[in-house]
VEXTI-600162 format. One record per atom (N, C-alpha, C, O): x, y, z; residue in three letters. Coordinates in steps of 0.02 Angstrom, whole numbers, padded with zeros to 5 digits, always signed. Layout:
<atoms>
XYZALA
...
</atoms>
This chain:
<atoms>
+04636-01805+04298UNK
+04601-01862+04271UNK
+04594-01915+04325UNK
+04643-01942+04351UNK
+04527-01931+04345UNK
+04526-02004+04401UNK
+04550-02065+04343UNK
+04539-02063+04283UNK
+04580-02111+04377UNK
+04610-02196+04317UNK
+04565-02227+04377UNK
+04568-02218+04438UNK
+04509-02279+04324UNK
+04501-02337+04364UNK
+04535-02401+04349UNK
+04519-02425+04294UNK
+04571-02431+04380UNK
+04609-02498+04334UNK
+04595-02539+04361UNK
+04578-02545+04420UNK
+04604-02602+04287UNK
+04549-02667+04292UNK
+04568-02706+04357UNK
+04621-02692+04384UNK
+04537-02741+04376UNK
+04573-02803+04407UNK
+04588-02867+04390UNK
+04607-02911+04429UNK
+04577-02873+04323UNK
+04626-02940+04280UNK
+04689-02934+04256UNK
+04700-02955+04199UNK
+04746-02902+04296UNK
+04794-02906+04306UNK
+04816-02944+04344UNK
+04864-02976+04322UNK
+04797-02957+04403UNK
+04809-03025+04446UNK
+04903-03022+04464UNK
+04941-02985+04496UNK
+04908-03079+04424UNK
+04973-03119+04434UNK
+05007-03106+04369UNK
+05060-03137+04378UNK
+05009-03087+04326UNK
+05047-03084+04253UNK
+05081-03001+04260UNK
+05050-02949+04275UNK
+05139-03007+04247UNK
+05172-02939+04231UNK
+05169-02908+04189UNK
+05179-02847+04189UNK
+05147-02961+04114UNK
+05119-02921+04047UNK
+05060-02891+04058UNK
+05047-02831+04049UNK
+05025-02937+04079UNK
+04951-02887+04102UNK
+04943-02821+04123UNK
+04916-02774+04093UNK
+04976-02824+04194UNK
+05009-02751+04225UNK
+05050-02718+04169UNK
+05041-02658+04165UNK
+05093-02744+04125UNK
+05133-02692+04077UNK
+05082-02663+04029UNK
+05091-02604+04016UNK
+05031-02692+04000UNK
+04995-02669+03972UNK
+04943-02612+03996UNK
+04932-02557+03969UNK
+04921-02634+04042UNK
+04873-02576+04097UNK
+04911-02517+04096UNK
+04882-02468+04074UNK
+04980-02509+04118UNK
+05018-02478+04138UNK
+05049-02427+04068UNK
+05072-02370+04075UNK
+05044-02454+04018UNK
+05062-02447+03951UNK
+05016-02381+03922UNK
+05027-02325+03900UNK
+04957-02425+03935UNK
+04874-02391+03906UNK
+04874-02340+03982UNK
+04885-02283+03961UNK
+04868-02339+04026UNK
+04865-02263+04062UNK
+04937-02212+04054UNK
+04937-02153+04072UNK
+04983-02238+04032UNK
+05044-02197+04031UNK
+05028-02141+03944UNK
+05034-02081+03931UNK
+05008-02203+03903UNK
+04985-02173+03839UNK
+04925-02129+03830UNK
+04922-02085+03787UNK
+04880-02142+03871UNK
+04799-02088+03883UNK
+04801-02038+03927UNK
+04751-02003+03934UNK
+04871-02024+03972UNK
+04866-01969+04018UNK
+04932-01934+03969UNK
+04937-01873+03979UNK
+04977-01960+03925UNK
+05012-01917+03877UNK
+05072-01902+03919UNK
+05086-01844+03906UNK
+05116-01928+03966UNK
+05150-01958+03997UNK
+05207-01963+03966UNK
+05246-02006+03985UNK
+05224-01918+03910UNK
+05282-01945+03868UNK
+05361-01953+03902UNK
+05403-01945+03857UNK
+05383-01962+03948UNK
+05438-01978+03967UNK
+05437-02029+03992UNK
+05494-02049+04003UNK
+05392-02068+04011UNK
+05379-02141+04045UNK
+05359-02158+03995UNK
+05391-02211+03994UNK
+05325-02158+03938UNK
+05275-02196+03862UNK
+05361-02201+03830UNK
+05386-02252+03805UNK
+05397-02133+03837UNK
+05450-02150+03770UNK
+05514-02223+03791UNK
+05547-02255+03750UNK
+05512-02233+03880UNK
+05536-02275+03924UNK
+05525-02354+03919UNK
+05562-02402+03927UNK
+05448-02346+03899UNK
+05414-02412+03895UNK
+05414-02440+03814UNK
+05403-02499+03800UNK
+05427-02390+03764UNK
+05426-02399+03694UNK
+05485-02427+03662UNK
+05540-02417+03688UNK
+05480-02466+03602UNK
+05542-02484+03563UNK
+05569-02420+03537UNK
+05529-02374+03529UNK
+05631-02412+03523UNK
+05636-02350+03464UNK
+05599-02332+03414UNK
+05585-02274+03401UNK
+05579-02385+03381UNK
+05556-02379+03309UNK
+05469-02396+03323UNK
+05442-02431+03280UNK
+05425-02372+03383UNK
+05399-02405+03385UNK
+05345-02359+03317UNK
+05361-02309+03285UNK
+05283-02399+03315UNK
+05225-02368+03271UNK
+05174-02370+03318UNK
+05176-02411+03363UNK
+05116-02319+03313UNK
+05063-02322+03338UNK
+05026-02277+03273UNK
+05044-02229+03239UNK
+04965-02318+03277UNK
+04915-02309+03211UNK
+04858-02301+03224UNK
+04842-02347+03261UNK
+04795-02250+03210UNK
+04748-02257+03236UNK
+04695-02238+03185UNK
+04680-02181+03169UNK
+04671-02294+03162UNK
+04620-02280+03089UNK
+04581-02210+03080UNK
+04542-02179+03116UNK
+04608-02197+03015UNK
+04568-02132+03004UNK
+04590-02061+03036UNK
+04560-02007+03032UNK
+04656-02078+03073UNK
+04671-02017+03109UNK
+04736-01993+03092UNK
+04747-01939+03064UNK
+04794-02050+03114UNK
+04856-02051+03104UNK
+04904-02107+03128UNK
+04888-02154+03164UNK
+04979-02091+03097UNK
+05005-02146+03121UNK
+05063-02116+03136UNK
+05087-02076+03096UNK
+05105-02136+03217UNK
+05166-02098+03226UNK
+05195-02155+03220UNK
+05168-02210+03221UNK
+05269-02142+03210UNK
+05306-02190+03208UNK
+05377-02147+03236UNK
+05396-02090+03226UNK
+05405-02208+03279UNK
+05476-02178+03323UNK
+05483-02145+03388UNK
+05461-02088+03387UNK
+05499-02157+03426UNK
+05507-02124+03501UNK
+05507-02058+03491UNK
+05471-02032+03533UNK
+05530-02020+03454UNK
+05546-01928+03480UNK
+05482-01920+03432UNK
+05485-01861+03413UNK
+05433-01947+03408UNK
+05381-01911+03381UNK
+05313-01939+03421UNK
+05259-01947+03392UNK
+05324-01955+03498UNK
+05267-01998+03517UNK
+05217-01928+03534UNK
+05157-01931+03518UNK
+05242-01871+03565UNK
+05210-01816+03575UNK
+05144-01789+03521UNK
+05097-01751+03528UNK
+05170-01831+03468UNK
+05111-01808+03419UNK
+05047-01845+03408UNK
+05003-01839+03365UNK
+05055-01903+03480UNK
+04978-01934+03483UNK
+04924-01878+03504UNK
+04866-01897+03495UNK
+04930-01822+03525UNK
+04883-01777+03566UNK
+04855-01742+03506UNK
+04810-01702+03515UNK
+04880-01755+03437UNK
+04836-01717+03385UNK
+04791-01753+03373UNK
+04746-01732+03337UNK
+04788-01813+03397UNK
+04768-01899+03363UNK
+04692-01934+03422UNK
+04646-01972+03406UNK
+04707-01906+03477UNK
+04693-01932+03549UNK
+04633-01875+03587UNK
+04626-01819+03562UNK
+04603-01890+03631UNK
+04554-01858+03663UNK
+04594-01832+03716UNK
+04636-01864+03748UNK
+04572-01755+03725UNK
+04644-01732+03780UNK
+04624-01709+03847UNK
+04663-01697+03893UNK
+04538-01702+03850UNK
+04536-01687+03891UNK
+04478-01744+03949UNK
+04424-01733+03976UNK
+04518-01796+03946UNK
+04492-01850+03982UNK
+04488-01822+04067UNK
+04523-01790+04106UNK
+04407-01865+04064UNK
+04388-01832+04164UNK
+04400-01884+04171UNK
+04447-01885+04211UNK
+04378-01965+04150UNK
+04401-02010+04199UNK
+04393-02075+04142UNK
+04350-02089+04099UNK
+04467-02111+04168UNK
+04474-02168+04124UNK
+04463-02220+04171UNK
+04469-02213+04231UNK
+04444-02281+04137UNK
+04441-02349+04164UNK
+04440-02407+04124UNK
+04399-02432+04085UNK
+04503-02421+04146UNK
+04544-02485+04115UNK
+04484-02545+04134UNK
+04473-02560+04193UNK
+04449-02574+04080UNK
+04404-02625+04087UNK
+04460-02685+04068UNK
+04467-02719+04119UNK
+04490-02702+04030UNK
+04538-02769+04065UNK
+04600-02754+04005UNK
+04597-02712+03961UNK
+04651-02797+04017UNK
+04734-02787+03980UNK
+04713-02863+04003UNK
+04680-02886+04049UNK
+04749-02887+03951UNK
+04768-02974+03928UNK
+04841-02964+03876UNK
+04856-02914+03843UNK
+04877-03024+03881UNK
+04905-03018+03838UNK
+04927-03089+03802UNK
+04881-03126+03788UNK
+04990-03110+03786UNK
+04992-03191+03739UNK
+05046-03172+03721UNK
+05055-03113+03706UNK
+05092-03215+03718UNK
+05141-03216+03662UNK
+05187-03144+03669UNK
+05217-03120+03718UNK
+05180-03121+03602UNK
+05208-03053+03591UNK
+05132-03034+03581UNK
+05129-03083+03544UNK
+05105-03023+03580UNK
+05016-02973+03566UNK
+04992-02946+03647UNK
+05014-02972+03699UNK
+04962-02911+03646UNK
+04926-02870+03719UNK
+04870-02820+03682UNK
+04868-02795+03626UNK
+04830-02817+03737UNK
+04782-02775+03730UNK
+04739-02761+03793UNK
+04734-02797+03843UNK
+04710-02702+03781UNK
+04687-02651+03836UNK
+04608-02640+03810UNK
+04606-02619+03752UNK
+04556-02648+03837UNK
+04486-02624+03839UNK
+04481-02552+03894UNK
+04492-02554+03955UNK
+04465-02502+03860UNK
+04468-02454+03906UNK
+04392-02411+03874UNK
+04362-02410+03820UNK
+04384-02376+03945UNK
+04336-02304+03920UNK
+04341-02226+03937UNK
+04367-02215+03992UNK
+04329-02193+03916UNK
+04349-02123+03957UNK
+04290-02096+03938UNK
+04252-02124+03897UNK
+04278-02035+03968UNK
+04216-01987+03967UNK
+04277-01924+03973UNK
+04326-01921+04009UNK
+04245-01871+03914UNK
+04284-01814+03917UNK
+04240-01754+03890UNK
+04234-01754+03829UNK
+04205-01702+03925UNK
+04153-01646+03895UNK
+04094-01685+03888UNK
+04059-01680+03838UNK
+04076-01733+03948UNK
+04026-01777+03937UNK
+03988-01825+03884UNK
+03928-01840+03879UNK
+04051-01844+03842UNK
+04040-01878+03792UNK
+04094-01981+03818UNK
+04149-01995+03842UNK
+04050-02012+03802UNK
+04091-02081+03835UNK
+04133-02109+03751UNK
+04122-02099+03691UNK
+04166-02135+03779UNK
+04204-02196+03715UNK
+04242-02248+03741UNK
+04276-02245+03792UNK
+04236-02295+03706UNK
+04264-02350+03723UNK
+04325-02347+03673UNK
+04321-02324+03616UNK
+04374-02371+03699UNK
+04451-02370+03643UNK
+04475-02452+03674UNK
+04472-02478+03730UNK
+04495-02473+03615UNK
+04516-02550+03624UNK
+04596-02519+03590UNK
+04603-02477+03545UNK
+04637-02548+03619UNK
+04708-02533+03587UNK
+04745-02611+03604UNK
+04745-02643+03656UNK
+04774-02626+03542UNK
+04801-02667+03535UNK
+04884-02663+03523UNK
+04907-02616+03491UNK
+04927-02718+03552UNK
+04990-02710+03556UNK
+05020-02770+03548UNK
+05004-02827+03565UNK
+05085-02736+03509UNK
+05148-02805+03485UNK
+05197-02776+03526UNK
+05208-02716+03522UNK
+05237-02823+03580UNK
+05289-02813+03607UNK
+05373-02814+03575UNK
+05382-02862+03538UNK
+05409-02789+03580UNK
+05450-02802+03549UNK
+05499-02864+03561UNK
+05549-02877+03528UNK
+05467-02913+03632UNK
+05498-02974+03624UNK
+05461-03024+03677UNK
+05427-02997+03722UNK
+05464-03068+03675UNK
+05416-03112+03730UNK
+05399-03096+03791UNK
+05345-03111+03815UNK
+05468-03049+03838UNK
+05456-03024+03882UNK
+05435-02961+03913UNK
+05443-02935+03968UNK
+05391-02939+03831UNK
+05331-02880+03854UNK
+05388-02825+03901UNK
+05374-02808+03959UNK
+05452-02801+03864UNK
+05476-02763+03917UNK
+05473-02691+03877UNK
+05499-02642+03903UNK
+05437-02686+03806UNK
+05454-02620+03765UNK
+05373-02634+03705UNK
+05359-02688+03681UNK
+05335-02572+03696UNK
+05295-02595+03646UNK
+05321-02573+03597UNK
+05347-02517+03597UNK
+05321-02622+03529UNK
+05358-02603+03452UNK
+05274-02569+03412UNK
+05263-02519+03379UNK
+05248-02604+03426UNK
+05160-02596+03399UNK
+05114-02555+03435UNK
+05122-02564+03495UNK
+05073-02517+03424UNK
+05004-02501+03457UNK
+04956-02477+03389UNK
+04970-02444+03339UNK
+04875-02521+03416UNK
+04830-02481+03367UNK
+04782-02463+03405UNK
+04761-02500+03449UNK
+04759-02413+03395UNK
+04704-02379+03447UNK
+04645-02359+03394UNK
+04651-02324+03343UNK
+04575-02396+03424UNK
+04515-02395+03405UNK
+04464-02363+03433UNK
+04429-02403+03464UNK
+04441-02306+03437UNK
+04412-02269+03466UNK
+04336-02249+03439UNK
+04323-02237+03380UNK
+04284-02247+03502UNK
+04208-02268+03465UNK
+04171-02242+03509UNK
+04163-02268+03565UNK
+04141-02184+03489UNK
+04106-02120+03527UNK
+04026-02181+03548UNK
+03995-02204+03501UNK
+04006-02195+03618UNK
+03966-02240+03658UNK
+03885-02185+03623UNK
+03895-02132+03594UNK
+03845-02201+03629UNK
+03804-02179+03615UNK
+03747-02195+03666UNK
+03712-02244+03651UNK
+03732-02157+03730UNK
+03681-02199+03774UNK
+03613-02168+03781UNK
+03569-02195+03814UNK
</atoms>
């Protein structure tokens, strides 16, 4: 998979945790995703599924596009406890944009408790 990542990461470490979050979670990375996660975390993705808990994160790949050629992180912001990632991938020559949104499990963005992933086949 080529990653293009944004460059509005700058100076914020949440920013980078988030970028870092969203390519660890779209390349399926589960020993670094289960690292960066709360225990109990949830991830939900309308209409598809919802995992909940570290030893069941493996089961985003029933949920998720698997065979991504190339992602690019269009920007990670974050606030408070909230973060979020604008991303796109192209996979079997089809594009989508996925916006995933995230609750940290404490101000200092060091574990995500939250993720929702929105995924929306581009039509060009």
């Amino acid at each position: 998979m080529k990653i293009k990542l944004s460059s509005t990461c700058g100076n914020s470490p949440k920013n980078k945790f988030v970028q870092d979050y969203t390519v660890t979670l779209l390349s399926f990375d589960f020993d670094n995703l289960a690292n960066m996660s709360a225990e109990n975390i949830k991830i939900s993705i309308p209409d598809r599924g919802l995992i909940t808990g570290k030893s069941n994160l493996i089961d985003i790949k029933e949920y998720l596009k698997t065979d991504i050629e190339v992602l690019t992180i269009d920007s990670s912001i974050s606030h408070g406890k909230y973060g979020a990632a604008l991303c796109e991938i192209c996979e079997n020559g089809k594009d989508y944009k996925i916006s995933i949104h995230y609750i940290f499990e404490n101000m200092k963005a060091e574990l995500i408790e939250e993720a929702v992933i929105v995924i929306v086949e581009i039509k060009r």
